[in-house]
C-alpha angles and dihedrals in degrees: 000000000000118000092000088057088049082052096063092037082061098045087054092049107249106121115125124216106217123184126260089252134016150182099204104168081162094040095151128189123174126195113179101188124228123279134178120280103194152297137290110014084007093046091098097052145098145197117219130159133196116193117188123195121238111256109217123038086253099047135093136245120255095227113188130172104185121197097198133170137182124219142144080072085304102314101118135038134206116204133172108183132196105222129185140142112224130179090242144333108155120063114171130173101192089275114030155022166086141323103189125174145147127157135081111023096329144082126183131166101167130153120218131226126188097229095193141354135313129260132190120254128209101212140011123190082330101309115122125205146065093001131154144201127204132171119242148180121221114202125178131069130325129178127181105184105201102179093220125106092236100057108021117170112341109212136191150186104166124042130154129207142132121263119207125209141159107233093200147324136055136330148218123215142172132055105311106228123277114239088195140046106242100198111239136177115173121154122203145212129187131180114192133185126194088001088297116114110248099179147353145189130201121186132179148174093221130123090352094323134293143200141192125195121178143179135207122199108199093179100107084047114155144143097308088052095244117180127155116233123208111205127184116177133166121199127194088031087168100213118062118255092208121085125195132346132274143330091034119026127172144212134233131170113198110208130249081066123107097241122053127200159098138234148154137216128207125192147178121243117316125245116226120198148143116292114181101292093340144085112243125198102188116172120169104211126146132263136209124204154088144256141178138174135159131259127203115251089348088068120208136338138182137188131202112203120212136209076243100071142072127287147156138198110202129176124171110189127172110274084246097043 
């Protein structure tokens, strides 16, 4: 899904800020790959986790345990991920070690084995040098409490994943720098209450069109910094959702799609400036309208944008387009 999948990730509030340069001899990564979660109405979805390592002694982990399913042919994905932001819960030593964690709606005590050699990498959450990837099995207890009577509490003693890590030596991080210009067009809305992100849409013309709409429900916030997050994205829409050109665009949602809606976003002038090897046009301007969809054991939301919040208008085009 390249740069459209790193578009949900950031919607759902799982992006990591790394330093320009780093030495990250404990540089840890966990991927526990998916896995089936039931039968019948389960029978679609899958557990998956991603566990990223803080990257400075004072800094914090980026924990995530995703429920995601793939339906419409595979057009369209469901997610409802587990976020927090712990201190720490993965420790790893290149052949061993431990995925620890209790608090919001999770509880882990696993113990990690390495389940083959090591390989080189070439890159991990956008830091470049001597990584490595290595297979594992992660046995113990794990326990994901949902609150909702479909899912219920997912629970595990056996799951299987890679972790990452940098067993010495320097670093390289930060986006390594584009040769070419990769068109791009994707307009955002935010809404935001006491300064937390409640929901977001992302819309774009690209590869058939394409749109993103998330919830966050702060509501189990605590120390870690714990929130779910309620995705739904379709991909190939074949028609674009975007109508129109600055400084007025507008919004349109076809049927036979899971989110339903209209908008339209109105801007000042545009800024255009160098972007790497494109061409960016960026305007901040403001959007009215209004979404819904339904979740899976989380039911339907909807979500009414206001002149008020936060949006953004980006397109990157080649310098001689």
């Amino acid at each position: 899904m390249g740069v459209r999948r790193l578009a949900v990730l950031v919607a759902a509030g799982s992006a990591l800020a790394l330093p320009g340069r780093a030495l990250a001899v404990d540089h840890v990564v966990l991927y526990v790959s998916p896995s089936k979660v039931g039968t019948g109405q389960l029978a679609p979805w899958r557990l998956s986790a991603a566990v990223v390592g803080a990257a400075a002694p004072a800094a914090r982990e980026t924990f995530g345990v995703s429920l995601t399913r793939r339906f419409l042919n595979g057009r369209a994905e469901e997610l409802h991920g587990f976020r927090a932001a712990p201190a720490r819960t993965v420790t790893f030593d290149g052949t061993s070690g431990r995925w620890a964690a209790r608090f919001g709606s999770v509880t882990i005590d696993m113990s990690i084995a390495a389940t083959g050699p090591a390989r080189p990498i070439a890159e991990s959450q956008g830091c470049r040098g001597g990584l490595r990837s290595v297979p594992v099995t992660l046995r113990g207890s794990f326990a994901l409490r949902t609150g909702t009577t479909l899912f219920r509490t997912v629970r595990r003693q056996l799951l299987r994943g890679t972790v990452t890590y940098n067993p010495g030596g320097p670093l390289e991080c930060g986006p390594a720098a584009a040769a070419e210009c990769t068109p791009s067009t994707v307009l955002l809305a935010s809404r935001q209450a006491s300064n937390l992100r409640t929901s977001t849409v992302m819309l774009s013309p690209d590869a058939g069109g394409w749109l993103t709409f998330a919830f966050a429900d702060h509501s189990a916030l605590g120390s870690s910094g714990s929130t779910w997050n309620h995705v739904m994205r379709v991909e190939r829409l074949g028609f674009s959702p975007l109508a129109g050109d600055l400084p007025r665009i507008a919004v349109r949602l076809r049927a036979a799609i899971p989110v339903s809606g209209s908008g339209t976003f109105t801007a000042p002038p545009a800024i255009d400036e160098p972007s790497g090897a494109c061409r960016r046009t960026a305007v901040v301007g403001s959007f009215a309208g209004t979404f819904r969809t339904r979740f899976a054991g989380w039911g339907a939301r909807s979500s009414t944008f206001r002149a008020s919040d936060y949006a953004r208008f980006a397109r990157d085009a080649a310098e001689d387009s």
